[in-house]
RODO-2510 file (C-alpha; in nm, 4 decimals, decimal comma):
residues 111
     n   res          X          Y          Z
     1     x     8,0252     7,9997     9,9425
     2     x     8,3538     7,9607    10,1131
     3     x     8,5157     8,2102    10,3669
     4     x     8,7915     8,1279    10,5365
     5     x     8,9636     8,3649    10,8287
     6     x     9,3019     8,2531    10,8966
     7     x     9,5870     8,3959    11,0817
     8     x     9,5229     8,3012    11,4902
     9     x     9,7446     8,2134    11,6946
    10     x     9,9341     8,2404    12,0381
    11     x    10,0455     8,5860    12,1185
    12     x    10,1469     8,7378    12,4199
    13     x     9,9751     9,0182    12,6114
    14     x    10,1257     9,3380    12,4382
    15     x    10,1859     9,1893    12,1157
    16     x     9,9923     9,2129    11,7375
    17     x     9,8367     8,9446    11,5180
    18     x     9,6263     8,9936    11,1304
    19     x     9,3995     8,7935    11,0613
    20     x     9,3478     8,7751    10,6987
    21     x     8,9424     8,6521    10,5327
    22     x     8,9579     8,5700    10,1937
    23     x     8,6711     8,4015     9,9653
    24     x     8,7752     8,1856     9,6200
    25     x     8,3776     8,2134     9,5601
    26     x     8,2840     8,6081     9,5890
    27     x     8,4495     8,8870     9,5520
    28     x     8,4976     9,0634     9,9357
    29     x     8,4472     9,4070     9,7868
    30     x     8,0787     9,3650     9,6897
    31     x     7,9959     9,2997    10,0741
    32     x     8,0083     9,4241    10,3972
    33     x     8,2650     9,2571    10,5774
    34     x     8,1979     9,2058    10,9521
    35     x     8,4567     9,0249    11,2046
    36     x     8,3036     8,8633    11,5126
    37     x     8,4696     8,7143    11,7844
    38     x     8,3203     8,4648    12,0259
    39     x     8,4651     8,2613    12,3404
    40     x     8,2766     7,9236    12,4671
    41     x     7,9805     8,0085    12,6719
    42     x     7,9910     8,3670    12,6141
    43     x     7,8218     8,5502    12,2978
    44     x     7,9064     8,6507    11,9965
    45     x     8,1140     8,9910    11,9957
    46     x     8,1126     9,2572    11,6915
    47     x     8,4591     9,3491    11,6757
    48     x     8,4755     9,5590    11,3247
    49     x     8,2292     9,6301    11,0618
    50     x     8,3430     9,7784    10,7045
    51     x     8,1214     9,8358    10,4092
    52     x     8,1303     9,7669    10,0702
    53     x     8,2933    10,0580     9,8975
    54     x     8,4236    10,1385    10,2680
    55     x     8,1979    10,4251    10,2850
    56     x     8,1456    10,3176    10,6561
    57     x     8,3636    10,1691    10,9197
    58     x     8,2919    10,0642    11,2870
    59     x     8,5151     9,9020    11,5613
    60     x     8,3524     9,7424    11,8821
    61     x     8,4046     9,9973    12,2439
    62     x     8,6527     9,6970    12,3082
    63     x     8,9078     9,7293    12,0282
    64     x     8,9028    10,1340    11,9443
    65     x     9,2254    10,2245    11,9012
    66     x     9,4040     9,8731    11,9275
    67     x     9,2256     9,6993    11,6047
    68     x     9,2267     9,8126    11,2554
    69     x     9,0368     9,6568    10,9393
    70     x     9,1384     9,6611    10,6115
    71     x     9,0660     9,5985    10,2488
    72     x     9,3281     9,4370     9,9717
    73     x     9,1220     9,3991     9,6449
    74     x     9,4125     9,2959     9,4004
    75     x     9,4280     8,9947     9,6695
    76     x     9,0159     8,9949     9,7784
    77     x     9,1495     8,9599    10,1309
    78     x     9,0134     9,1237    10,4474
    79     x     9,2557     9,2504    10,6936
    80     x     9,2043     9,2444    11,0792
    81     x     9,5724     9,3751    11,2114
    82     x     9,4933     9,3036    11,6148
    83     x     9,7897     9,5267    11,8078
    84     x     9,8299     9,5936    12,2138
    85     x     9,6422     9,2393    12,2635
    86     x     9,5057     9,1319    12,5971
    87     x     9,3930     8,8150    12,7223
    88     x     9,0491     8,9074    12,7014
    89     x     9,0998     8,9377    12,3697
    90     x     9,1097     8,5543    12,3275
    91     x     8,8587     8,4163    12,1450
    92     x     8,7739     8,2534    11,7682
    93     x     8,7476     8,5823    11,5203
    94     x     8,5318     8,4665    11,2201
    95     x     8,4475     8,7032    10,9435
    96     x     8,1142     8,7243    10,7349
    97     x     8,0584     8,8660    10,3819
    98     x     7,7083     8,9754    10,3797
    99     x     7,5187     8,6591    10,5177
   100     x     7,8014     8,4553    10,4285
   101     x     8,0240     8,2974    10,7203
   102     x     8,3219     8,1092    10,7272
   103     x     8,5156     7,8749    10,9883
   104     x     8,7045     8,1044    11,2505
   105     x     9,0177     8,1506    11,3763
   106     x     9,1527     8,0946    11,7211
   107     x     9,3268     8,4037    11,8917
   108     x     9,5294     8,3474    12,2169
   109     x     9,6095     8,6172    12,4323
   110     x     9,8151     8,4840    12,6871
   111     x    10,1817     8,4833    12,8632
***
């Protein structure tokens, strides 16, 4: 199963990114879509969480309020729109369907 996030890029403290996740194998509203971030040598970060049907939804302590997930079905795309960034935000964002993963995406936070 492919799932690609795509999207990163270099950003400046302050400023917004979306990441987009998209499958051409499943379709994203059967699963729970996840989005993880993780820089070298640290661990693996939940960042947002949003169930199939999006009964449920769940952002990490670290993104409330800045980070907001998404659905589009007509497109089966995920949505991560990323605003007020901060360098610590820097990291590769991946996104998982269920137990599926895909390649990530670099984020840059930086001036």
């Amino acid at each position: 199963v492919q799932l690609q996030a795509s999207g990163g890029g270099l950003v400046q403290p302050g400023g917004s990114l979306r990441l987009s996740c998209t499958s051409p194998d499943i379709k994203l509203d059967d699963y729970t879509i996840r989005w993880f971030r993780q820089v070298p040598g640290k661990g693996r970060e939940g960042v947002a969480c949003i169930s199939e049907g999006d009964v449920n939804l769940f952002y990490g302590d670290s993104v409330k309020g800045r980070f907001t997930v998404s659905r589009n079905n007509a497109k089966n795309t995920m949505y991560l729109q990323m605003s007020s960034l901060k360098p610590e935000d820097t990291a590769v964002y991946h996104c998982t369907a269920g137990a599926f993963w895909g390649q990530g995406t670099l984020v840059t936070v930086s001036s």
